[in-house]
N, C-alpha and C positions, 0 to 999 in steps of 0.2 A: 285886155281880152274880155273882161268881165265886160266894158260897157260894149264889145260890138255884140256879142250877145244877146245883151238886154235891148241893145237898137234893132236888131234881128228880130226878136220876139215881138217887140214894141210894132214895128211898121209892119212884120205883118197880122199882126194880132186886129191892129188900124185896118190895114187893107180888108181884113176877111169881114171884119164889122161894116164896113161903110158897101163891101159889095152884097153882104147877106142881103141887102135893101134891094138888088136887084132880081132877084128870086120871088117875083109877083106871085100870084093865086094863077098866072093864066101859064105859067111854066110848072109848078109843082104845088098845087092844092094845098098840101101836106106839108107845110115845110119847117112844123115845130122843131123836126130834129138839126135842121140845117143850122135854125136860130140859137138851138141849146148847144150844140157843138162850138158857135162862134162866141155864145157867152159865157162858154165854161172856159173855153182856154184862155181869154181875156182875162176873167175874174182867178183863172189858176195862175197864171203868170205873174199879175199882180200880188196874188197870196204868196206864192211861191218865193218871188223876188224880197220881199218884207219879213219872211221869217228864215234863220237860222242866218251861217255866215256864208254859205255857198253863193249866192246874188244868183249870176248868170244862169248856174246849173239849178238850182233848185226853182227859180223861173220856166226852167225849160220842163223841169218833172210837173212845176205846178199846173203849166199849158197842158202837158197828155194828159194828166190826171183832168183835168176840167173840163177839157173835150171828151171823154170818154162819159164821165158822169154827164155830163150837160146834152150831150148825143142822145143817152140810154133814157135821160129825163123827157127830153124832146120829143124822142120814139114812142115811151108810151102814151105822151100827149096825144100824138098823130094817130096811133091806134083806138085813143076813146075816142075820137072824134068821130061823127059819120062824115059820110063822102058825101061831096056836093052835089048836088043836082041841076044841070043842066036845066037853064030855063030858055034858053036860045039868045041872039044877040049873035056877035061876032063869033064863025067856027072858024 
């Protein structure tokens, strides 16, 4: 039970990471929080998984917790940012 869990977490943890990269500047400008969400739940998962005796479950508190902080960290990124400015080129 413990490892399908952790393959769970694992592939999609992979998945969210390898397609954050699809989420250019010409889909969403902005898109510290997309990146913080996808690097917090990776790096909580892996935390999560490595400390105490739960594996699976404490993987899986580690992923919301890290996506939650990693989103909220993202977000304010995206907020000090200014917004781009259209210089022309392809609309």
């Amino acid at each position: 039970m413990k490892k399908s869990i952790l393959n769970i977490i694992l592939i999609s943890s992979t998945s969210i990471a390898l397609l954050n990269g699809c989420t250019g500047s010409e889909v969403a400008p902005n898109n510290a929080t997309q990146t913080g969400a996808a690097t917090g739940a990776l790096a909580g998962a892996v935390i999560g998984y490595n400390t105490g005796s739960g594996g699976g479950g404490n993987a899986a508190v580690g992923a919301l917790i890290g996506t939650a902080v990693g989103a909220g960290i993202g977000n304010a990124v995206d907020n000090s940012n200014t917004e781009q400015v259209q210089t022309g080129g392809w609309q």
